[in-house]
C-alpha positions in Angstrom: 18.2 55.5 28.5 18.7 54.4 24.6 19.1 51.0 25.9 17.0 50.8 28.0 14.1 48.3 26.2 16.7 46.9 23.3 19.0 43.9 23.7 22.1 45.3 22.2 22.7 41.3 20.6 19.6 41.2 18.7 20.2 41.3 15.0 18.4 39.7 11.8 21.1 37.6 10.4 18.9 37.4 7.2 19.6 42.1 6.7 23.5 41.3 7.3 25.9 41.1 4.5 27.7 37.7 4.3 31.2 38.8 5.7 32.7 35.5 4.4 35.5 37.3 2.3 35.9 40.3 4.7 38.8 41.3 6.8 38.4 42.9 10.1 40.7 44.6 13.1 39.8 44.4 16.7 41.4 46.7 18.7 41.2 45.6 22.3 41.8 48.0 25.2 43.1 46.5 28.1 41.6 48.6 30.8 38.2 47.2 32.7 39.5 44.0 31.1 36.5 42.6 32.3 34.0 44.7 30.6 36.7 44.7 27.4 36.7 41.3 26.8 32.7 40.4 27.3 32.8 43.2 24.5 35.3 41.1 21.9 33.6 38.0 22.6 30.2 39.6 21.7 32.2 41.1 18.7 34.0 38.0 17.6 31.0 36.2 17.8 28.9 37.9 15.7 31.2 38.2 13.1 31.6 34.6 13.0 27.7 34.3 12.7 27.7 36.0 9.8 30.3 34.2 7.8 34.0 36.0 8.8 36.6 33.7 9.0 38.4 33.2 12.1 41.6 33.7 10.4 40.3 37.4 9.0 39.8 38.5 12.0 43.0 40.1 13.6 42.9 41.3 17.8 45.4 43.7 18.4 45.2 44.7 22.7 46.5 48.6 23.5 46.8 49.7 27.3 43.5 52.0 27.5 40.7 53.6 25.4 42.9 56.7 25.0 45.1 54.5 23.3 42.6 53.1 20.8 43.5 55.6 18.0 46.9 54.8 17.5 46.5 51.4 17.4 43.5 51.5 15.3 46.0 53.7 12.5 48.6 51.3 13.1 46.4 47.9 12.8 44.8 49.4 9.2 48.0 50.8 8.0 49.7 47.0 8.8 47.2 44.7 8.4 44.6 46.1 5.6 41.2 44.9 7.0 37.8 46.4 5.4 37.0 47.3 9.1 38.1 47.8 12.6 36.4 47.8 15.7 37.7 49.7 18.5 36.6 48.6 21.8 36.8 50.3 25.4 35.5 51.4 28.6 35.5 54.2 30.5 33.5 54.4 33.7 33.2 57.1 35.3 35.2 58.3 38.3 35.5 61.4 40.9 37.8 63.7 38.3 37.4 65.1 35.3 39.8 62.1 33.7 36.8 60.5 32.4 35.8 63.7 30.3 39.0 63.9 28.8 39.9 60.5 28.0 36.0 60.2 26.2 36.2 63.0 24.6 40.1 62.0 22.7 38.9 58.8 22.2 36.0 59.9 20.4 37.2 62.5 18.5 40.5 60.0 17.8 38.1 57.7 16.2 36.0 60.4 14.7 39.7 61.6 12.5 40.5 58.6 11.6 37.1 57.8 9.6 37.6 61.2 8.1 41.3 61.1 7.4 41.3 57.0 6.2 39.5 55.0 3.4 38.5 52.0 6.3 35.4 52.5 9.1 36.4 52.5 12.6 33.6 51.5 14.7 33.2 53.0 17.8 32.9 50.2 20.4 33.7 52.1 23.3 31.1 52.2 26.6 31.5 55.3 28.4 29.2 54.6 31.7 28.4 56.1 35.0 29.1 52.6 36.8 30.7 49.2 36.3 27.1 48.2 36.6 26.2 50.0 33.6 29.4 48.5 32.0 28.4 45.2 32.3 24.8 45.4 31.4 25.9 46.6 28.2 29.2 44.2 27.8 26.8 40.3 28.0 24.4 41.8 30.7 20.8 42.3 30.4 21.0 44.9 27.9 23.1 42.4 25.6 26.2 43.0 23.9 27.5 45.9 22.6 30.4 44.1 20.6 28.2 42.5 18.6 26.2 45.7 17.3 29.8 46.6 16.5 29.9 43.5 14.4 27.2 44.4 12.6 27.8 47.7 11.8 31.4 47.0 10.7 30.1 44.2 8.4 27.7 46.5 6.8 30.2 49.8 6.8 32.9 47.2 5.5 30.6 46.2 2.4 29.4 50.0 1.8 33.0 50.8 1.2 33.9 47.9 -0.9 
């Protein structure tokens, strides 16, 4: 398991790009709401460690992971950050919804780092269990949000 023996929150501040002048989209999907919003708030908070400005940081919420895409495109095309985080979960159930919904999502995501001139971070667990979900959303494993952070700070700067 890649996460297994790494806390997902751990980051040297002192390696991070100050993100005092950066913009950033979150886009927030509503489904496992629970797992979701641990996720922002690992997200948000990182960000803010490292300098954003509460007022660059813009939450859009959509209704599922498989929406994620659109609203990504929509929130860059509208809002102009240097970044956006899209953040989900999909746990895994007893049909093949699950495969389909990942695989969208992740290929949605994919396009739109190819087709626009702003990274899209994938923030989006895709677990066997809520368990899993929430060892990885503020659980034992940390945060995943706020590796998102991080890597949206630094892919925000590369593209600058």
């Amino acid at each position: 398991m890649a996460t297994e023996n790494k806390n997902l929150s751990e980051y040297d501040k002192d390696t991070i790009p100050n993100a005092k002048h950066l913009r950033f989209g979150i886009v927030v999907s509503e489904w496992n709401s629970n797992i979701t919003e641990g996720l922002y708030q690992g997200a948000e908070t990182a960000l803010l460690d490292c300098g954003a400005q509460a007022s660059n940081i813009i939450r859009w919420n959509v209704p599922g992971s498989f929406e994620l895409t659109y609203g990504c495109k929509k929130l860059i095309q509208q809002e102009k950050p240097d970044a956006v985080i899209a953040i989900g979960s999909v746990i895994q159930g007893e049909t093949k919804h699950f495969d389909f919904v990942c695989s969208a999502t992740t290929q949605g995501i994919k396009d739109l780092n190819v087709q626009l001139n702003v990274p899209v971070i994938f923030c989006v667990l895709t677990d066997n269990t809520m368990q899993q979900a929430i060892d990885r959303s503020g659980g034992k494993h940390g945060n995943k949000g706020a590796e998102a952070a991080i890597a949206a700070i630094k892919m925000a700067v590369l593209g600058k």
